[in-house]
C-alpha positions as CSV (number, residue, x, y, z in Angstrom):
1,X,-106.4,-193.0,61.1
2,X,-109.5,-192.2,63.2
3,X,-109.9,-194.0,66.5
4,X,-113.0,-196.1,65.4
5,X,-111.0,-197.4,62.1
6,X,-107.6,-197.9,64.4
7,X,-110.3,-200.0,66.4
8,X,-111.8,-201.6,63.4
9,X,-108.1,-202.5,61.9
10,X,-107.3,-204.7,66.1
11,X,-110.7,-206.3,65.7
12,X,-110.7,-207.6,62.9
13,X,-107.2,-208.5,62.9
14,X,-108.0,-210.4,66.1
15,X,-111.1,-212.0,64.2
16,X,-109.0,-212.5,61.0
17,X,-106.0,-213.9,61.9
18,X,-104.5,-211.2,59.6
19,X,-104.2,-207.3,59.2
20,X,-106.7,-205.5,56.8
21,X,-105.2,-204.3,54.0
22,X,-105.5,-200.8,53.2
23,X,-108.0,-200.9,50.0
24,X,-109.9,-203.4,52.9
25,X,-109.9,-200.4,55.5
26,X,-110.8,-197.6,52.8
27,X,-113.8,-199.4,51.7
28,X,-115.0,-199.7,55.4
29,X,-114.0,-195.9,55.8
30,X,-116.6,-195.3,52.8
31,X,-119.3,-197.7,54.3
32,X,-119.1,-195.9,57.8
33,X,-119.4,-192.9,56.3
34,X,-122.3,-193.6,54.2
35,X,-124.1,-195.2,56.9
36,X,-123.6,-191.9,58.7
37,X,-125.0,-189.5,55.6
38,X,-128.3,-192.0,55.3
39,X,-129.2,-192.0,58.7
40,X,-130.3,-188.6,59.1
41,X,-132.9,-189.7,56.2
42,X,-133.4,-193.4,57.4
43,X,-132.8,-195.0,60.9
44,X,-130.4,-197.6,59.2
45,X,-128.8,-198.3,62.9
46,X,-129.3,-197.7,66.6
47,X,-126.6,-194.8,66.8
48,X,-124.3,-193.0,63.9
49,X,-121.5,-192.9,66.6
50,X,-118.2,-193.9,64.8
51,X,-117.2,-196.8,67.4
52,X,-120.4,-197.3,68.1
53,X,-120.8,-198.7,64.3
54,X,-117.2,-200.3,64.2
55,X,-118.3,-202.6,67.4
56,X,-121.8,-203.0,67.0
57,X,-122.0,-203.8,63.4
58,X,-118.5,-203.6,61.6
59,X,-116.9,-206.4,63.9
60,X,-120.2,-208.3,64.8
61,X,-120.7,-208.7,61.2
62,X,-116.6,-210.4,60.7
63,X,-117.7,-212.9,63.6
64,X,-120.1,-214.4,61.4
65,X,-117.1,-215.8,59.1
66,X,-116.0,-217.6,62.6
67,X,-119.1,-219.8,61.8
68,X,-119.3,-219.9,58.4
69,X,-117.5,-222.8,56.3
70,X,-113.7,-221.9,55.3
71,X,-114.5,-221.6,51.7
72,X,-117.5,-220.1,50.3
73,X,-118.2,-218.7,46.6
74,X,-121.8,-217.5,47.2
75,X,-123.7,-216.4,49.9
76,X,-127.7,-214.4,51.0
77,X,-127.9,-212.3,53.2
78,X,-131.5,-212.4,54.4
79,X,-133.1,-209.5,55.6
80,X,-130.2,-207.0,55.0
81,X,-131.3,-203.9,55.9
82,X,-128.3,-201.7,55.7
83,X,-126.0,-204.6,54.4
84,X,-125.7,-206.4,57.2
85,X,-123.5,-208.5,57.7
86,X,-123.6,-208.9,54.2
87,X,-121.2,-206.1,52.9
88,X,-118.7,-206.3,55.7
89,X,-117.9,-210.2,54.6
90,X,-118.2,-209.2,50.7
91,X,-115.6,-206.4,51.1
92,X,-113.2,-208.9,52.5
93,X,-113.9,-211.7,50.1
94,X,-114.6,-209.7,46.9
95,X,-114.6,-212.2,44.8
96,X,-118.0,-214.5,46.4
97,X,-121.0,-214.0,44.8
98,X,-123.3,-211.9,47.4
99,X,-127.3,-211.3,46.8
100,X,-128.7,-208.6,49.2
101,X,-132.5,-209.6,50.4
102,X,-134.4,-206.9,51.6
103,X,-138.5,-206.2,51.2
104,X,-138.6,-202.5,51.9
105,X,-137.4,-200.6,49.1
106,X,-136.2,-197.6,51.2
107,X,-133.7,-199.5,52.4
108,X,-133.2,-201.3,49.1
109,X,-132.3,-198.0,47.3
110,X,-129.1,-197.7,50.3
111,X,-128.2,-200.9,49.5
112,X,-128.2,-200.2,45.8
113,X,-126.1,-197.2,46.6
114,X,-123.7,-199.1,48.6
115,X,-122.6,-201.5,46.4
116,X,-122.1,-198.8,43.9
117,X,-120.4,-196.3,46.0
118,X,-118.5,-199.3,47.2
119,X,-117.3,-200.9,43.9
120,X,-118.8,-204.1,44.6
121,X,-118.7,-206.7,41.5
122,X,-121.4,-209.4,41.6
123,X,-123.7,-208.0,44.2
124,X,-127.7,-208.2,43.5
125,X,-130.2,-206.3,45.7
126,X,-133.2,-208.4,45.6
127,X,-136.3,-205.8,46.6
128,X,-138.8,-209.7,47.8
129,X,-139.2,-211.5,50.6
130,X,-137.1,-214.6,51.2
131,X,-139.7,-217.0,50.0
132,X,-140.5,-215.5,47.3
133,X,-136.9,-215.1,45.6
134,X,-136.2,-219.1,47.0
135,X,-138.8,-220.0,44.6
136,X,-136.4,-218.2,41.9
137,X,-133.2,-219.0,43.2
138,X,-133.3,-222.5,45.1
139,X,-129.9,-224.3,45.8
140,X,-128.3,-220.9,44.7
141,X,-126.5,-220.2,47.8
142,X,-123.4,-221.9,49.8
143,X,-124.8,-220.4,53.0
144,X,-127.1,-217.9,53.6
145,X,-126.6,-215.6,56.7
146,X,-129.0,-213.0,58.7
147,X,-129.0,-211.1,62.0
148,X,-131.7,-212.5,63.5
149,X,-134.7,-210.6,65.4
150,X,-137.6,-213.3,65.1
151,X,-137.7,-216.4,65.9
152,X,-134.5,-218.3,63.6
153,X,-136.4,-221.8,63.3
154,X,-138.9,-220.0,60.8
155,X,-136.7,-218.0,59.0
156,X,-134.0,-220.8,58.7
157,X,-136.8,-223.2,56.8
158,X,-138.1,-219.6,54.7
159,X,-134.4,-219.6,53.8
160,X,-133.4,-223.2,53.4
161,X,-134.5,-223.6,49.9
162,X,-131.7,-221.3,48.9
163,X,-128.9,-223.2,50.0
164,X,-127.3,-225.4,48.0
165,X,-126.1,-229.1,49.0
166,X,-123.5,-229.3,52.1
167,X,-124.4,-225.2,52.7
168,X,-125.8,-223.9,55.5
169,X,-128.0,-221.1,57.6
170,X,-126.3,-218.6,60.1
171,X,-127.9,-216.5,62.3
172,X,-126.4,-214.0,64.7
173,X,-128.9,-214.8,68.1
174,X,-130.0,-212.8,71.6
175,X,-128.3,-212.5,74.6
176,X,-130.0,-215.5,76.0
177,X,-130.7,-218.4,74.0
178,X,-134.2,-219.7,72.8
179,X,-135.0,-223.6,72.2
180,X,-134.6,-224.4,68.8
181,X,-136.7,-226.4,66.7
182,X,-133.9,-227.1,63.9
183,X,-130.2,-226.1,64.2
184,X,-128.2,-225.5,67.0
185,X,-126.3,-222.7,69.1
186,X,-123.1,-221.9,68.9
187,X,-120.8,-219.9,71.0
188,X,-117.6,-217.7,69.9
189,X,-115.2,-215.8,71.4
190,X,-116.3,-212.4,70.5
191,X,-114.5,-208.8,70.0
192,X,-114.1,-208.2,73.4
193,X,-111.9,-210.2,75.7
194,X,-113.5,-212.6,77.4
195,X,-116.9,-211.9,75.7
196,X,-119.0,-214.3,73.3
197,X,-121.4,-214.1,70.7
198,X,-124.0,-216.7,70.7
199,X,-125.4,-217.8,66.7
200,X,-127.6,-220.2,65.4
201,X,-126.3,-222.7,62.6
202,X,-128.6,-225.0,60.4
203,X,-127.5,-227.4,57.5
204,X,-130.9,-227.8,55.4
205,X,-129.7,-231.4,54.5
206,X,-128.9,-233.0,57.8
207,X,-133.6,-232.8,58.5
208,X,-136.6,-232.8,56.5
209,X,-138.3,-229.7,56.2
């Protein structure tokens, strides 16, 4: 085992309450890897450093289930980009339901790769803006999660359509915290001792839109 996947395997044990099993850690392997071979074509990420992706975007993506509900069976991931967090939480809960939201079809076709590379069952890549595919899927989703770089009260009513009844919005946030006009912030502890992660959580059905 590489460094960066011995690293992967603490953190997420530490985020898990539980070891990674080894088809769990292969799968990962693959993702790293083809995040790696696509980068030198698309900037997918900020770096193509091993550790680098395990920290940054591996583990970051596992805190979201700190947030989440306990039990989910379907789930959007808005603005995915290169999967994210999307793929990381689907590879460790194969059997949700997972659609994969992005409007730029360059990174559309990775995505499309990923979840076949990956062996991925019920995965749809959704080449449309969030609006657009609410008006086709509404109250499809049990929560719908995103890492967010805009301003989350806008996206979180773009996405609310799509959540079913009880579901909610998740949002990995900034460093420092901007005033919300719906949801709230939420702090957890994050991979790092001592550190936190900040997110923003919104439950469609608790305010009028």
């Amino acid at each position: 085992m590489t460094a960066a996947l011995d690293a992967l395997a603490s953190g997420a044990a530490s985020i898990l309450d539980r070891p990674l099993e080894a088809a769990e850690l292969d799968s990962f392997d693959k993702y790293l890897k083809m995040l790696q071979k696509w980068q030198r074509a698309q900037r997918l990420l900020g770096s193509t450093d091993e550790r680098w992706i395990v920290e940054n975007v591996f583990l970051d993506s596992l805190l979201f289930l700190r947030v989440l509900p306990r039990r989910f069976h379907s789930l959007a991931d808005v603005g995915s980009g290169a999967g994210l967090p999307g793929i990381p939480i689907k590879i460790l809960n194969r059997g949700v339901q997972l659609a994969l939201i992005e409007s730029r079809a360059k990174r559309a076709s990775f995505l499309s790769a990923a979840v076949r590379d990956l062996e991925l069952e019920n995965v749809e890549v959704v080449i449309d803006r969030v609006e657009r595919y609410a008006e086709r899927a509404p109250r499809a989703f049990d929560a719908v999660v995103m890492r967010c770089a805009g301003d989350f009260s806008n996206l979180a009513r773009a996405a609310a359509p799509l959540v079913a009844p009880g579901g909610c919005v998740v949002a990995s946030g900034p460093p420092v915290p901007r005033p919300l006009s719906i949801g709230t912030w939420l702090d957890v502890p994050g991979v790092r001792p001592g550190s936190t992660r900040r997110f923003a959580l919104f439950h469609p059905g608790d305010v009028v839109l």
